[in-house]
N, C-alpha and C positions, 0 to 999 in steps of 0.2 A: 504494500500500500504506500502509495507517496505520501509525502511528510504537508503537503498542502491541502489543508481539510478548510474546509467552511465554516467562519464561525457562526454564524447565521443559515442556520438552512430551513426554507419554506417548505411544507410539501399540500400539495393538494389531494388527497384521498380521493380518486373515484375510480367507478366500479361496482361498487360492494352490489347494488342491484342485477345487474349483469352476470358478475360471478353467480351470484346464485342463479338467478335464469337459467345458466346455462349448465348447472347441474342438479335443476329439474325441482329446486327450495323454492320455498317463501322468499319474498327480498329481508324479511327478517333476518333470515339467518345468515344472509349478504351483510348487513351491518353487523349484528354481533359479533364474525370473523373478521371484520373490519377493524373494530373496536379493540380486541384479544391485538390485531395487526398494530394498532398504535402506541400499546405498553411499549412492546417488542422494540418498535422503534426506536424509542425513549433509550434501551438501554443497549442499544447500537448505538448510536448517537453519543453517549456518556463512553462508552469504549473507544470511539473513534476521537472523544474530544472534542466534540462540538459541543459549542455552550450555549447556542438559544435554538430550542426547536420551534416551530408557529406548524401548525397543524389548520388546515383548512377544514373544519367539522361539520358545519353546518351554512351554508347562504340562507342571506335576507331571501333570494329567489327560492331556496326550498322551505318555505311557507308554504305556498304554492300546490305543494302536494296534499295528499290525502291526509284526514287529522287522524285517522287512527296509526297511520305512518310516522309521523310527524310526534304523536303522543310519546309513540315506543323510542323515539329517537332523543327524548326529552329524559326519559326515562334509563334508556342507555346511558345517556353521558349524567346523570346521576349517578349510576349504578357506577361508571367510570372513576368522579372523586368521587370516591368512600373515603369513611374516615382513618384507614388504612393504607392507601394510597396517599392522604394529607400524610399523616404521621408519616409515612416513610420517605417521603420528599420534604419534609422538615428536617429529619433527620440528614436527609444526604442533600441539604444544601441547595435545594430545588426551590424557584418561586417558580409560583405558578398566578399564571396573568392571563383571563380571559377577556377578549377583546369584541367589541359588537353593540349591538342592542341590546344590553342585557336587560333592559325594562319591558322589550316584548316577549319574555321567556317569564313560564310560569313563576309563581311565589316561591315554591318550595325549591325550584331548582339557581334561582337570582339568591336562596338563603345559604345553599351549598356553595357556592361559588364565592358570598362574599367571605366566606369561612374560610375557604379553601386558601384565597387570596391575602385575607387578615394573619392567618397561622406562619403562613411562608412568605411574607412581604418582606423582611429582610434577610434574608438567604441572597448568597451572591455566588454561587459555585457554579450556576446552572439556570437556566430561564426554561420555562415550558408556558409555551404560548398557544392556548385554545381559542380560535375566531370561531364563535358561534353566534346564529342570526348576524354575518360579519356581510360587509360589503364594501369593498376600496372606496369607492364614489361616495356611497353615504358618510364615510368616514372623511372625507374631505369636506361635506356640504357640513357635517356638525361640526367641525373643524372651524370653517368659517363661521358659523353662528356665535361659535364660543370666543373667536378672536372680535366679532363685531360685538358684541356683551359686554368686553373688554374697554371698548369705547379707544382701541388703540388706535394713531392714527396711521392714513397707508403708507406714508414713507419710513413707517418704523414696521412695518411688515414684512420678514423676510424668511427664509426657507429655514433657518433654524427656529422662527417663532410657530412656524406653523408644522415645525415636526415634532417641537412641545408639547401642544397641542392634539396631537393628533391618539387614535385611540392605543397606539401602540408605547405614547410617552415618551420619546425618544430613543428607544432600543435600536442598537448599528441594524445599517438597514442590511435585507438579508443576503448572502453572496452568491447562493444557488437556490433555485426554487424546481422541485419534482413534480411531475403531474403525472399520474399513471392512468392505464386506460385507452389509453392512445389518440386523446384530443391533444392538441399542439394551440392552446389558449390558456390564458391565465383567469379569463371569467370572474373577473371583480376582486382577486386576488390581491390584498398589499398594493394598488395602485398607484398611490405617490412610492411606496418604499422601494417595489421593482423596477425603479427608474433604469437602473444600472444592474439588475442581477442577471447571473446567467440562468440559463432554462437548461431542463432535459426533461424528455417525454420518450415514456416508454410505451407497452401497448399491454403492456400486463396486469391484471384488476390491480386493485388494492391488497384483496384479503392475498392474494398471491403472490405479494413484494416481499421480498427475502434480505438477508442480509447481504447476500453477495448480490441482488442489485443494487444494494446501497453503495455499496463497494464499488461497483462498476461507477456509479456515477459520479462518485469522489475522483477515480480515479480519471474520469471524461473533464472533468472540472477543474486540477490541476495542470493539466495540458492545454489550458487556452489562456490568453494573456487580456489579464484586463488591464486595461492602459486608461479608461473612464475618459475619453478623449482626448487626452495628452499623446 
């Protein structure tokens, strides 16, 4: 493995419905092996040294779907932080930061979350970043509302005020972004923050990303020169 790892790495998770489709499930069990696929990740990611993961989990556009889909999917990533998965990213120096709407995600699951985030808010070892109900655009329009609130005026407005701002907080923005599945779009993804990252798109669901295509793509990722227009 080359020694140039990403310290930021995006991934977008899709699939999980497909995969199952196509071996004749419910899209239930598409997500749940999704969900198992995300720990996994996590602690690939802590082996290779990467220290901010951002996990694409849910879009504002998957509202969109059916509620009793939607319910389970609420319900999942509940099931996701436990209160054992807090405690053990407390422990190993993990914050954990969800990013989105979180006012249009049920009570009980906006309670888990502020918990999650309250417990492990000063841990620095590691960042685990959940975008749910997320969407780049909207995170730029509340962006703007938050800086006009502010009453700041436009010539003090500048790309580091508005990445303060933004729902990710200033976190480095990220250096490679994954999408499996085999669409080749980022679909609302980190929109200001992908300014500059690299991509790779493979065609493999989600639940079926493995370690060594993580690996493959670290090592795709070292081998191209970011020069960021210089």
């Amino acid at each position: 493995m080359n020694k140039k790892i990403p310290y930021h790495l995006g991934i977008i998770i899709d699939g999980n419905r497909r995969w199952a489709k196509e071996k004749g499930l419910p899209s239930f069990a598409g997500h749940l092996k999704g969900k198992e696929n995300v720990w996994k990740m996590q602690e690939w990611c802590k082996k290779k040294g990467i220290k901010i993961l951002t996990v694409y989990g849910f879009s504002i556009e998957n509202w969109k779907r059916s509620k009793k889909e939607i319910n389970y999917l609420m319900e999942l990533i509940a099931q996701a932080l436990s209160k054992d998965f807090i405690q053990e990213a407390y422990e190993d120096g993990t914050k954990i930061l969800v990013i989105g709407q979180k006012d249009k995600l049920p009570k009980f699951l906006q309670k888990i979350i502020k918990n999650a985030e309250e417990i492990t808010k000063n841990n620095k070892k590691r960042i685990f970043v959940l975008a749910i109900s997320y969407g780049g655009r909207q995170e730029i329009v509340e962006t703007i509302k938050k800086i006009v609130s502010q009453k700041i005026p436009p010539n003090k407005i500048t790309e580091e005020l508005i990445d303060k701002n933004l729902w990710t907080q200033g976190l480095p923005y990220p250096d490679l972004i994954i999408r499996t599945a085999g669409e080749q779009r980022l679909s609302n993804f980190l929109t200001w923050q992908s300014a500059y990252s690299e991509l790779y798109f493979l065609k493999k669901y989600w639940p079926d990303f493995t370690e060594k295509d993580l690996n493959k793509a670290i090592e795709n990722y070292a081998e191209r020169g970011r020069r960021f227009g210089k």
